[in-house]
BAMAR-885581 format. One line per 3 residues: for each residue z, y, x of C-alpha. Coordinates in nm, 4 decimals. Layout:
N
Z/Y/X; ...
//
This chain:
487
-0.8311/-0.4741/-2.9500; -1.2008/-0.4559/-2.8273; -1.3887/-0.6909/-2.6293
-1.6501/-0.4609/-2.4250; -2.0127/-0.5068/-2.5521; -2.1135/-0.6177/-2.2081
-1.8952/-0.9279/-2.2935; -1.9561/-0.9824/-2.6225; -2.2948/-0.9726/-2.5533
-2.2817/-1.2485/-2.2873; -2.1095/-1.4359/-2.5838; -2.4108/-1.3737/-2.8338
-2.6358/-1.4820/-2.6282; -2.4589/-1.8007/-2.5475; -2.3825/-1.8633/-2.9023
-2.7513/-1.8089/-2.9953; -2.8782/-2.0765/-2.7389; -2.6336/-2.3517/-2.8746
-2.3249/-2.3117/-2.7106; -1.9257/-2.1886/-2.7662; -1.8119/-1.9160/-2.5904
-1.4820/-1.7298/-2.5615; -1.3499/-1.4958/-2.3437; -1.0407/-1.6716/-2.1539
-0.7342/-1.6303/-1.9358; -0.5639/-1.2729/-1.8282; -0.8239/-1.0692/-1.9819
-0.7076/-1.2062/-2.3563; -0.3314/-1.1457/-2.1839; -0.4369/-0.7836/-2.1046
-0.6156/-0.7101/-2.4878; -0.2390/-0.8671/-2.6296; -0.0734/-0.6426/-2.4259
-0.2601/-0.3284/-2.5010; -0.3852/-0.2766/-2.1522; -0.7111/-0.2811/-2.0125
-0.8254/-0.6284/-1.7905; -0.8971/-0.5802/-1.4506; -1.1706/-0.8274/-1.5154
-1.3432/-1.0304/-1.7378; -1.3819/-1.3944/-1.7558; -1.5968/-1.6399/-2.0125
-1.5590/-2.0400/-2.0671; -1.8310/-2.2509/-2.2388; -1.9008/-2.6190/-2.3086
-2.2307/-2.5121/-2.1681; -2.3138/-2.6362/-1.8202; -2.4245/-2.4557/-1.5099
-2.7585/-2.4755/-1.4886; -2.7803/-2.4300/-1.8742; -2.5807/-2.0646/-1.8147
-2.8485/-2.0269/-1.5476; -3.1157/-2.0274/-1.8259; -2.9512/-1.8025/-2.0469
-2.8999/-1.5592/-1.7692; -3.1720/-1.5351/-1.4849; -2.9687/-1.2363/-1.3276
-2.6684/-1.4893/-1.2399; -2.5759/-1.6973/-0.9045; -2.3389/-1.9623/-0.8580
-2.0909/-1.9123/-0.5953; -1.8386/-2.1993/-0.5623; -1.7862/-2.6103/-0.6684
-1.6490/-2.5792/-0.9710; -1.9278/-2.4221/-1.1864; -1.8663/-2.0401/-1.2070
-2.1626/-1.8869/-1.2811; -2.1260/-1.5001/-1.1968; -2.3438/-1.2461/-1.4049
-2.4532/-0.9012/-1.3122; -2.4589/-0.6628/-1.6397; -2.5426/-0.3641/-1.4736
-2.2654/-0.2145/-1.6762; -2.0992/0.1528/-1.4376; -1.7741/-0.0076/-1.5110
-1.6397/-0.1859/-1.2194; -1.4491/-0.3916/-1.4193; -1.7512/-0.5188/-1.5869
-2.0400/-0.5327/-1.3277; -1.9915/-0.8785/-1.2731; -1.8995/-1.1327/-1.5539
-1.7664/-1.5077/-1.4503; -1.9086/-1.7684/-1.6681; -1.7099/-2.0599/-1.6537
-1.7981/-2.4111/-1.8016; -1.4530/-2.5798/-1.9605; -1.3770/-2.8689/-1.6988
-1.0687/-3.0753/-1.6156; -0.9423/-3.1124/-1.3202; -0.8616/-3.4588/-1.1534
-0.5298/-3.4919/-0.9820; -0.4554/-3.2320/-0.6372; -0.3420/-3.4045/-0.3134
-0.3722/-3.0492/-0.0901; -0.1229/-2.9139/-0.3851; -0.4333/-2.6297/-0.3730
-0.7193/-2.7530/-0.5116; -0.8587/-2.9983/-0.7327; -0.9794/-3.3524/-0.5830
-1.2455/-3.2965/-0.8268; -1.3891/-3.1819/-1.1367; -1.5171/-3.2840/-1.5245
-1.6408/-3.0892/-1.7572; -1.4622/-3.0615/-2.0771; -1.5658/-3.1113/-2.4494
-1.3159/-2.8605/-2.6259; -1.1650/-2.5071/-2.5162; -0.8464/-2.6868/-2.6560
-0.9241/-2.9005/-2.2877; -1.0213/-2.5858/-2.0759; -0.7044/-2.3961/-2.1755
-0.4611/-2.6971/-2.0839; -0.5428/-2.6991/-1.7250; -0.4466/-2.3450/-1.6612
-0.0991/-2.2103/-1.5006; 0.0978/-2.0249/-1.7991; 0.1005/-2.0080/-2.1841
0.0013/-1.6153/-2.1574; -0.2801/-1.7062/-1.9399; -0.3964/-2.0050/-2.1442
-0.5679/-1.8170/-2.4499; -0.9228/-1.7736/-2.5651; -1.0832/-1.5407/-2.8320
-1.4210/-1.4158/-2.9833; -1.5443/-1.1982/-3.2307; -1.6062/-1.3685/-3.5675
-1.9306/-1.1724/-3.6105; -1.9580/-1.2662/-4.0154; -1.5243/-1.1728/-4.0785
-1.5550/-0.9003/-3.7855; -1.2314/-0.9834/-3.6716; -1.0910/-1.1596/-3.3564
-1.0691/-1.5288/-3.3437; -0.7499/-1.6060/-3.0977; -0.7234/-2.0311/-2.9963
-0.3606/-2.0467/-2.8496; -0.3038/-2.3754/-2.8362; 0.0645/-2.3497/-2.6368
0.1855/-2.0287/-2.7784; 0.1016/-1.7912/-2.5789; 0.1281/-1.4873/-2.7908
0.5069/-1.6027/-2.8805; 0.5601/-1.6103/-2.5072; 0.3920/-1.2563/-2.4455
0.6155/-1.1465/-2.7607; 0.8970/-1.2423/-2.6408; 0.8257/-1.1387/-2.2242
0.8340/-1.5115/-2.0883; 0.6829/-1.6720/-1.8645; 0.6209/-2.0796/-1.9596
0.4039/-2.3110/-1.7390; 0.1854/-2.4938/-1.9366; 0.2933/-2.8594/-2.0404
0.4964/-3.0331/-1.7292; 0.6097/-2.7250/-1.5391; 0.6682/-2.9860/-1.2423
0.2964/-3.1340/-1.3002; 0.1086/-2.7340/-1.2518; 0.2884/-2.6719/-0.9624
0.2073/-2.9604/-0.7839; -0.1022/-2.9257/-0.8915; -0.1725/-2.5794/-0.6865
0.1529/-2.4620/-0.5447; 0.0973/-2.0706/-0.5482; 0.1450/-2.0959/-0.8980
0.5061/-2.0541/-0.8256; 0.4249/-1.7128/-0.6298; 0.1767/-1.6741/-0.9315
0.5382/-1.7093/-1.1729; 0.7193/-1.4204/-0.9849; 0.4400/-1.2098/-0.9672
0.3709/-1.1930/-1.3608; 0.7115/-1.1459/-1.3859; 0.7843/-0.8857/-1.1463
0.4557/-0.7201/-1.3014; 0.5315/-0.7824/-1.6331; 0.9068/-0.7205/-1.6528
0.9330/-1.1047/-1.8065; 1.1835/-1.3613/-1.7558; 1.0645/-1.7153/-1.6158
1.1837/-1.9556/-1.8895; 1.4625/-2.2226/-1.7977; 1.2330/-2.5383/-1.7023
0.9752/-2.3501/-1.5014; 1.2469/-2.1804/-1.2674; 1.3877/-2.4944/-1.2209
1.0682/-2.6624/-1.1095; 0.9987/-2.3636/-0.8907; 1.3425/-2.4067/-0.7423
1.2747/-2.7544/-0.7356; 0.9878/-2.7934/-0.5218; 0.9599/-2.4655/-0.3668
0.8647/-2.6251/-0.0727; 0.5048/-2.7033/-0.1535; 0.5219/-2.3513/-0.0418
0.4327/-2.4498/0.3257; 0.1104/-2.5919/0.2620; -0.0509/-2.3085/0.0849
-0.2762/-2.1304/0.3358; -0.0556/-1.7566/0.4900; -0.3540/-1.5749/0.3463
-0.3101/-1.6362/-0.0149; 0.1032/-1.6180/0.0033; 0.0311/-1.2913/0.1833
-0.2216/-1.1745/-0.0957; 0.0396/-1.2469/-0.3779; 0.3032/-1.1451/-0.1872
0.1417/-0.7840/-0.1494; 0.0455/-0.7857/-0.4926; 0.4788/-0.7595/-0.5666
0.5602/-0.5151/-0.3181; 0.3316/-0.3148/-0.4435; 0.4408/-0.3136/-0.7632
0.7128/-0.0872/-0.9614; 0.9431/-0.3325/-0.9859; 0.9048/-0.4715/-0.6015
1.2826/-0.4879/-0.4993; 1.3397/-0.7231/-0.8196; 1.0589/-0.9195/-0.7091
1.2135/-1.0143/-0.3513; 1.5150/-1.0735/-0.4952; 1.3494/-1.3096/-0.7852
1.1651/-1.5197/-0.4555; 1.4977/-1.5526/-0.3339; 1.6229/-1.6797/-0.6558
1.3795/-1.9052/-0.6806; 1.3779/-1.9955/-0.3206; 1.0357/-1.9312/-0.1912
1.1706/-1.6418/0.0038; 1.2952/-1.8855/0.2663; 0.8926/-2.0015/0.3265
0.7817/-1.6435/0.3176; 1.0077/-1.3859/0.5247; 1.2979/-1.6418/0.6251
1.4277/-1.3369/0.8590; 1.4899/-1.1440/0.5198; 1.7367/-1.3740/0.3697
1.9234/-1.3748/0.7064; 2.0343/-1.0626/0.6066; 2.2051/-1.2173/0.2579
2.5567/-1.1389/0.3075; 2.6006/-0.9944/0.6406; 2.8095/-0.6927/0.5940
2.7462/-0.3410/0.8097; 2.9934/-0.0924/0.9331; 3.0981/0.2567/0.7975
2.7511/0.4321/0.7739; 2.6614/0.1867/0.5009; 2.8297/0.0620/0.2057
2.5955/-0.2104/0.1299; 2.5352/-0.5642/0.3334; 2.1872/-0.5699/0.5393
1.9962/-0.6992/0.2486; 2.0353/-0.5586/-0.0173; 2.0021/-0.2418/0.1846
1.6125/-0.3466/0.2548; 1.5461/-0.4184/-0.1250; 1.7508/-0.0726/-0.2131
1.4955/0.0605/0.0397; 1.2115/-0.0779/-0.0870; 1.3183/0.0031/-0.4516
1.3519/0.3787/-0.3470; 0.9753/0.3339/-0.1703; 0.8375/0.1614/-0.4810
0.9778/0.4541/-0.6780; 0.7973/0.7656/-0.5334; 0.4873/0.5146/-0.5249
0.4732/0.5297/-0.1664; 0.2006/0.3634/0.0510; 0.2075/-0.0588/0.1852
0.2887/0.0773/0.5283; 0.6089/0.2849/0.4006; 0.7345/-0.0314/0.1282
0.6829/-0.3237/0.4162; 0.8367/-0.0896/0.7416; 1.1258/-0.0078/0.4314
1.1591/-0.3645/0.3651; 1.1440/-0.4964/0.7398; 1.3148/-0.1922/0.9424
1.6342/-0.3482/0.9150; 1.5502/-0.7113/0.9944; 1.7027/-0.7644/1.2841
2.0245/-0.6284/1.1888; 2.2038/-1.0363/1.1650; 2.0825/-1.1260/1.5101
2.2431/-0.8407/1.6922; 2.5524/-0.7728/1.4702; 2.8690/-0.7392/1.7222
3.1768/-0.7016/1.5745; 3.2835/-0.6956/1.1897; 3.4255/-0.4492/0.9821
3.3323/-0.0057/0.9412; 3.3054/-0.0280/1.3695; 3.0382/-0.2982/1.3750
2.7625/-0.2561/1.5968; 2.3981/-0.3025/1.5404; 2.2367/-0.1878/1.9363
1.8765/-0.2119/1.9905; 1.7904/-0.3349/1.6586; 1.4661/-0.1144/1.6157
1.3555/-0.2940/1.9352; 1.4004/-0.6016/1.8205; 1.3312/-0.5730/1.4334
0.9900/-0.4036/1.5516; 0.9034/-0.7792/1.7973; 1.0286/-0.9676/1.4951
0.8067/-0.7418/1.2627; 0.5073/-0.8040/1.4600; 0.5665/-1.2026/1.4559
0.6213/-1.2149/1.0496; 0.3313/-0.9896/0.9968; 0.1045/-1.2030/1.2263
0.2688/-1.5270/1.0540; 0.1431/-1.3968/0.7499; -0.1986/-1.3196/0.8540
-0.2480/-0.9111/0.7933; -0.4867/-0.7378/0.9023; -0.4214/-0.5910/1.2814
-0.4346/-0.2534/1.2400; -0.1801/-0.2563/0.9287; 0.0494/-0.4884/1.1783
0.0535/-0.1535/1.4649; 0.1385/0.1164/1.2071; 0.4109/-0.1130/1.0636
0.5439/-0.2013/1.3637; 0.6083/0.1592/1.4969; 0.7292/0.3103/1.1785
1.0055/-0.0009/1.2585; 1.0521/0.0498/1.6251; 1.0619/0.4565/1.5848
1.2568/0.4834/1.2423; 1.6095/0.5051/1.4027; 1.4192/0.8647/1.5638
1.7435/1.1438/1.6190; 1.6493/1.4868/1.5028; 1.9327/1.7596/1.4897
1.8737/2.1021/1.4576; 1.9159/2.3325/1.7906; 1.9981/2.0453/1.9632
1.6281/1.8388/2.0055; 1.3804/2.0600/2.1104; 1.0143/2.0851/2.0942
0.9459/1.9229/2.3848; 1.1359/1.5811/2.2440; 0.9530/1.6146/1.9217
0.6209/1.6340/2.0885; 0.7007/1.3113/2.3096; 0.7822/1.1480/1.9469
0.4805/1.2132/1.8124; 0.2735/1.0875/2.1600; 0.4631/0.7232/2.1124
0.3860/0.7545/1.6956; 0.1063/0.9048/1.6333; 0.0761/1.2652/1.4688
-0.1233/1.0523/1.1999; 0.1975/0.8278/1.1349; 0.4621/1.0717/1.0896
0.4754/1.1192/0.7280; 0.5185/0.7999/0.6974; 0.8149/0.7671/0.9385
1.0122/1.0160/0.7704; 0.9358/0.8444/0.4017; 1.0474/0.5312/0.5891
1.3564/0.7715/0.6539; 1.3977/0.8732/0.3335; 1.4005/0.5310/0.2123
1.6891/0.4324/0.4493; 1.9127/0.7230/0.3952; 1.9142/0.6064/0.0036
1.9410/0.2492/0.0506; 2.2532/0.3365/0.2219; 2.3897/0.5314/-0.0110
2.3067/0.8716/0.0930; 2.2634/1.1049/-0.1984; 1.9852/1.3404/-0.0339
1.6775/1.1731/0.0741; 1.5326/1.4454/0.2350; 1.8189/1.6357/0.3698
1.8013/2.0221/0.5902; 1.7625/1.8379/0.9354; 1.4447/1.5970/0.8352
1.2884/1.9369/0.6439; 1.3367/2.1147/0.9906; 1.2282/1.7891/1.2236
0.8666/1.8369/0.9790; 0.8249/2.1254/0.9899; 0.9128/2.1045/1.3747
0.5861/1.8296/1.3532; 0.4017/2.1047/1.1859; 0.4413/2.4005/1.4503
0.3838/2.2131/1.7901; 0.1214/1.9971/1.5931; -0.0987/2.3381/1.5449
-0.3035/2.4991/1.7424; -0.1434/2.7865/1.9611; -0.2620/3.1089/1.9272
-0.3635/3.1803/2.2589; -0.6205/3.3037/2.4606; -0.7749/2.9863/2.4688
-0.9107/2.9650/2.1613; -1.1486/3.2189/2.2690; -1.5388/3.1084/2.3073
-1.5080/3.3038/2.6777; -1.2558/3.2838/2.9593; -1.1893/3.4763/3.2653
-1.4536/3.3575/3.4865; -1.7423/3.5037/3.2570; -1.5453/3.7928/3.1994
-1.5491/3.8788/3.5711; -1.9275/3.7770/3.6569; -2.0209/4.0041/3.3384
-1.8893/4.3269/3.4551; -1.8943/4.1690/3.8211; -1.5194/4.2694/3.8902
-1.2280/4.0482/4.0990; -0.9131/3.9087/3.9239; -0.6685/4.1479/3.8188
-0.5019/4.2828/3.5105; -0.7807/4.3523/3.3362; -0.8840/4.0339/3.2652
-0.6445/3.9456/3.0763; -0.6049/4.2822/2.8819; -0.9423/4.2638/2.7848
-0.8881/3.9014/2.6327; -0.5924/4.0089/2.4550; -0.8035/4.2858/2.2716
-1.0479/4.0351/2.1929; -0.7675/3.7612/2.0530; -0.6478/4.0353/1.8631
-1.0276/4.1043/1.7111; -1.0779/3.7392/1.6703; -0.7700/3.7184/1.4843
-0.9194/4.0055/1.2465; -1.2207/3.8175/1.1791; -1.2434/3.4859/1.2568
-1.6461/3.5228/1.2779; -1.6455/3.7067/1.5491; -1.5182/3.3934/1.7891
-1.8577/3.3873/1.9301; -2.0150/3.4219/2.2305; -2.2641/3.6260/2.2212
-2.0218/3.8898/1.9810; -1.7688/3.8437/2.2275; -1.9639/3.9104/2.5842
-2.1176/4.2331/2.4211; -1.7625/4.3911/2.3612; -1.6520/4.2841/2.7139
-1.9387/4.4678/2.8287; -1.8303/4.7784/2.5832; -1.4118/4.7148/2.7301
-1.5398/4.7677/3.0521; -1.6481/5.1064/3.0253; -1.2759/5.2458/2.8820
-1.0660/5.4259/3.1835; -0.7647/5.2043/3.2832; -0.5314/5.3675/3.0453
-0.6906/5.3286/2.7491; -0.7798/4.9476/2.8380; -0.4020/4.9181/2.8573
-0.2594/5.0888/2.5614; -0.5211/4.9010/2.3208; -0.4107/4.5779/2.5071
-0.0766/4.6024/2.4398; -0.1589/4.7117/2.0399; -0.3131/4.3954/2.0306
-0.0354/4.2135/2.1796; 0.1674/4.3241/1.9174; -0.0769/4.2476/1.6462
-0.0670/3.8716/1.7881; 0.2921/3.8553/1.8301; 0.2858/3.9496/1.4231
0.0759/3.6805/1.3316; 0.2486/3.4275/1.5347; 0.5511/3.5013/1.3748
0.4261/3.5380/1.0011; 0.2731/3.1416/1.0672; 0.6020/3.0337/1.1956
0.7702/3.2038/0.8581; 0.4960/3.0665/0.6193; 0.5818/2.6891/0.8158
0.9174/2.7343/0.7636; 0.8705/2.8285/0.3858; 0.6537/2.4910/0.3522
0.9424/2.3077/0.4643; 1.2102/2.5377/0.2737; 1.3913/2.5716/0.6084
1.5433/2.9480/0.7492
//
């Protein structure tokens, strides 16, 4: 275990001007755990303005002391260094933050104000013993040992103190792979209500912060558990229970977290794990009938409306809220081979967005095995991309050409006819030989040079080039179809 020597200088130089210092919170986790912190945090019995001495390159930045300092370390991770002065906090009537703040003596004082026992740990270097000085006060490393997750003290006292800390609980263990130990689920269970007055933006944050982890289908299912589901996607747990029909062989939800799980899996993107998550959400409030003949109409219509209001609830961003909302509406898409044709696809991807359907078809993927199909990527959603692919390209075509007919015509000053368009075959065909030559000037200069050729040969070199275009067009269709491993 190393602390960085932009930290452990910060720590020197505190030390030399009087003061403790120890590095503090998830960073001495992270070191424990063999993995490196995200960030870097320090707590002293020194006060802000006397960090402000020791470090002119510092600002404060909120109420309770932090003193932030720039190291000018390339590491992003280590740019900026929070300098925290140990405080207690008074008692919290918003359940969010503290009515107000003292500052501490001991880091004994510091550490017993924070969530869990593996977050509640300090440690230096011993500079004289060179070895690592750890002050663990409620057992932290036993907990991280043994993959638990233990509020500090009164479990019921730190939630009510700020009540994301019981988000905060299922994210480390989600994260972590830890259990929540006995007393702090049953607090969380307890009072998961104090849920509703923590602000959508923060629930959202540490909400995201599960889904997008490995282990994001265990997650949802530990909120449930722990009931904090109900005050963050109520619509979810509607789903609890509520059996399908033949084309699925699990109930509506744990076919979203199977979904999800399958999305977490192949690491796919936030869009792809929420629309995977969500797609299905409506399924409870359109259900008719029970058993393998149930029906389910419209749901993509509605799920994508009820998508939009949970997503807005929960304050993203509204650009994410779109995309997810159309890879919902549009994920029920039918594709089957000879029987769609081009001109459906291309309407599909109008309504989607070429940009959005990779996406889709992960969403797809992610449906097919939370229902128990064993392909997730079957023959028919191979040939609907590569379907995408061909009327998503560019047509070879005349068109691409820097010159059309009209200049043709005023440059060798002839009327419409036939040879117009022979002589922009031959070019197409030329073009197609060398790219570079798709220029105007190039191009104007052989019309010129076509024109002189008797009728005949205009025709029969015409019609060579046809060919030699109808032989690329084909080998681009067979090199598309080989991308997508369809015949």
């Amino acid at each position: 275990m190393e602390i960085p020597q932009e930290v452990n200088s910060i720590i020197n130089k505190l030390e030399k001007a009087g003061f403790e210092a120890f590095i503090v919170g998830g960073c001495v986790r992270d070191l424990l755990r063999g993995t490196k912190p995200k960030d870097w945090d320090v707590a002293t019995n020194a006060k802000p303005e006397q960090i402000r001495k020791v470090f002119p390159k510092s600002y404060i930045d909120n109420k309770f002391g932090t003193v932030t300092v720039l190291t000018g370390s390339s590491d992003p991770t280590l740019k900026e260094v929070e300098i925290t002065p140990y405080r207690i906090d008074e008692k919290y009537t918003d359940k969010r933050h503290p009515d107000k703040v003292h500052w501490a003596k001991t880091i004994r004082e510091d550490l017993a104000r924070r969530d869990f026992t593996i977050n509640a740990m300090a440690a230096r270097i011993l500079e004289k013993k060179k070895a690592l000085e750890i002050i663990d006060p409620f057992f932290g490393q036993k907990d991280l040992k043994e993959k638990i997750i233990r509020a500090v003290g009164d479990p019921q006292e730190r939630f009510s103190e700020d009540a994301l800390r019981m988000m905060r609980a299922a994210r480390f263990a989600t994260i972590l792979g830890f259990e929540i130990e006995k007393d702090t689920f049953l607090a969380i269970k307890k009072n998961a209500s104090w849920l509703k007055v923590i602000s959508k933006e923060r629930i959202r944050d540490e909400f995201m912060k599960i889904i997008m982890s490995e282990n994001a289908a265990q997650g949802v299912e530990l909120l449930r558990k722990l009931g904090l589901l109900r005050y963050i996607i109520p619509e979810l747990e509607e789903g609890y229970g509520v059996t399908q029909n033949k084309h699925h062989i699990y109930d509506v939800y744990e076919h979203s977290l199977r979904s999800l799980d399958y999305a977490a899996k192949r690491n796919f993107n936030k869009y792809v794990r929420l629309a995977a998550l969500l797609h299905d959400i409506a399924k409870p409030r359109v259900k008719k009938g029970e058993g393998p003949d149930a029906t389910f109409y419209n749901h993509e219509i509605v799920g994508a409306r009820m998508t939009r209001e949970i997503l807005e609830r929960l304050r993203f961003p509204k650009k994410d809220i779109e995309k997810i909302v159309k890879l919902v509406r549009y994920h029920l898409f039918y594709y089957n081979v000879g029987e769609v044709g081009e001109s459906s696809v291309r309407r599909l991807l109008r309504r989607v967005g070429k940009e959005n359907i990779k996406e889709l078809v992960q969403v797809r993927m992610c449906d097919r095995i939370g229902s128990g199909c064993p392909k997730a990527l079957p023959y028919k959603l191979r040939h609907f991309l590569y379907v995408v692919d061909k009327v998503s390209q560019d047509p070879i075509d005349v068109k691409m050409l820097k010159i059309g007919g009209n200049e043709i015509m005023q440059t060798l000053k002839i009327p419409p006819g036939p040879m117009i368009g022979q002589i922009l075959q031959i070019l197409l065909g030329e073009v197609l030989d060398d790219p570079s030559r798709n220029e105007k000037e190039y191009l104007l200069k052989r019309v010129k040079e076509l024109g002189k050729l008797d009728q005949e040969t205009l025709k029969k070199e015409s019609l060579e080039a046809k060919k030699k275009i109808n032989e690329v067009i084909i080998k681009k269709d067979k090199m598309t179809k080989e991308k997508y491993w369809v015949a």
